[in-house]
C-alpha positions in Angstrom: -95.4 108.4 -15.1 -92.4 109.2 -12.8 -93.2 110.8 -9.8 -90.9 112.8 -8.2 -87.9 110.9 -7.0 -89.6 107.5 -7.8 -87.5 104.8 -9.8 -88.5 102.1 -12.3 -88.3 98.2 -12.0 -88.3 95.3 -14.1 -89.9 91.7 -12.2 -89.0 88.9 -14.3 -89.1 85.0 -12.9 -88.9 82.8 -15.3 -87.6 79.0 -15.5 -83.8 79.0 -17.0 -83.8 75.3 -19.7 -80.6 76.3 -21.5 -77.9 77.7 -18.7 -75.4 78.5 -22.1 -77.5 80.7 -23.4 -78.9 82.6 -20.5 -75.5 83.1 -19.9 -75.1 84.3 -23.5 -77.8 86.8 -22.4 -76.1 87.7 -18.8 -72.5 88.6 -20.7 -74.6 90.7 -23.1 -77.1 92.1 -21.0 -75.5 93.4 -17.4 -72.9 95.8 -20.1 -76.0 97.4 -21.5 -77.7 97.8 -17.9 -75.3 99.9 -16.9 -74.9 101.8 -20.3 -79.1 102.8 -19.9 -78.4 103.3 -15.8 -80.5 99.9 -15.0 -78.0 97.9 -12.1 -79.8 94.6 -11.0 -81.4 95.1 -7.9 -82.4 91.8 -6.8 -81.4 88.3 -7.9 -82.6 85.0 -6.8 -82.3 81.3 -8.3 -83.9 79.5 -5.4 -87.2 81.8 -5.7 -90.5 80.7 -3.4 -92.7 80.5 -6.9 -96.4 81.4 -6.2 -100.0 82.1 -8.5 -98.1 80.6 -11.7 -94.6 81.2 -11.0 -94.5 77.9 -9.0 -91.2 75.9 -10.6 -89.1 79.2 -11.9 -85.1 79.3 -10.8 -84.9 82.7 -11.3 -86.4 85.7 -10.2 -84.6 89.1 -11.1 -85.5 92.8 -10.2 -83.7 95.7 -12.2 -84.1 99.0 -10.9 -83.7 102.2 -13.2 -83.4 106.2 -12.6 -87.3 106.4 -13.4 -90.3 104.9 -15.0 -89.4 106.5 -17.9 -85.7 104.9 -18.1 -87.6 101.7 -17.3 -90.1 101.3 -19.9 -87.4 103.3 -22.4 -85.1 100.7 -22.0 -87.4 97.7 -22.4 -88.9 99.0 -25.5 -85.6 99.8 -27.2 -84.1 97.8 -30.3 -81.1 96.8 -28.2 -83.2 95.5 -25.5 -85.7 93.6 -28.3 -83.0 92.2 -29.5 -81.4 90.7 -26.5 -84.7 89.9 -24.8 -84.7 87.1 -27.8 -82.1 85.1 -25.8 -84.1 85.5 -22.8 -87.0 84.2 -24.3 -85.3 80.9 -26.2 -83.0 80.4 -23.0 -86.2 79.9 -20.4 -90.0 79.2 -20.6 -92.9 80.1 -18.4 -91.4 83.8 -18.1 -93.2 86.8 -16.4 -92.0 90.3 -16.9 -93.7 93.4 -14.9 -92.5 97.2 -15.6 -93.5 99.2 -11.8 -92.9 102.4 -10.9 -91.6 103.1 -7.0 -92.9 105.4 -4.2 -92.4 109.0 -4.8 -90.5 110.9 -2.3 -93.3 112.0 -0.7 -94.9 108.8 0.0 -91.4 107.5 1.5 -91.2 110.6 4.0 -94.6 110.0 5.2 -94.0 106.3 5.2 -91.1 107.2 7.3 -93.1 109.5 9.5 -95.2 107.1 10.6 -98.3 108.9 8.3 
């Protein structure tokens, strides 16, 4: 777990089927992002669904400092917590925790190695 230089991501897509209280979840959640470094990377509500994710409206990626900061914040109170709106506010959810390339992998990438 985290490579040199290589951040941490949260995948969700999920199926929003009560907009109040995702947005309950939004207000609370975006603050407390930025308090554990996270920022959303990525946010889509018109997502191409595919290999069970056909019918979600929103796909989200969250990028952190490291895996570390990543799986830290996900497995936090706070987070368990708040992740309990997410849950009631949507159905058919999918959440994924990935580490990025290393900088070494990006300068060879860019390279052309």
């Amino acid at each position: 777990m985290d490579k040199k230089g290589a951040k941490g991501y949260w995948i969700s897509t999920a199926t929003v089927t009560n907009p109040e209280l995702f947005a309950e979840y939004v207000d609370k959640v975006g603050p407390w992002l930025k308090e554990v470094g996270g920022e959303v990377f990525a946010k889509d509500t018109e997502p191409q669904g595919k290999e069970r994710t056909e019918g979600a409206n929103l796909a989200v990626i969250c990028e952190f400092p490291s895996m570390r900061a990543a799986v830290g914040a996900y497995e936090s109170a706070k987070y368990q917590e708040l992740s309990k709106l997410r849950k009631a506010a949507t159905s058919n959810g999918t959440f994924t925790i990935m580490e990025g390339m290393d900088e070494a992998t990006k300068l060879k990438r860019a390279m052309g190695l």
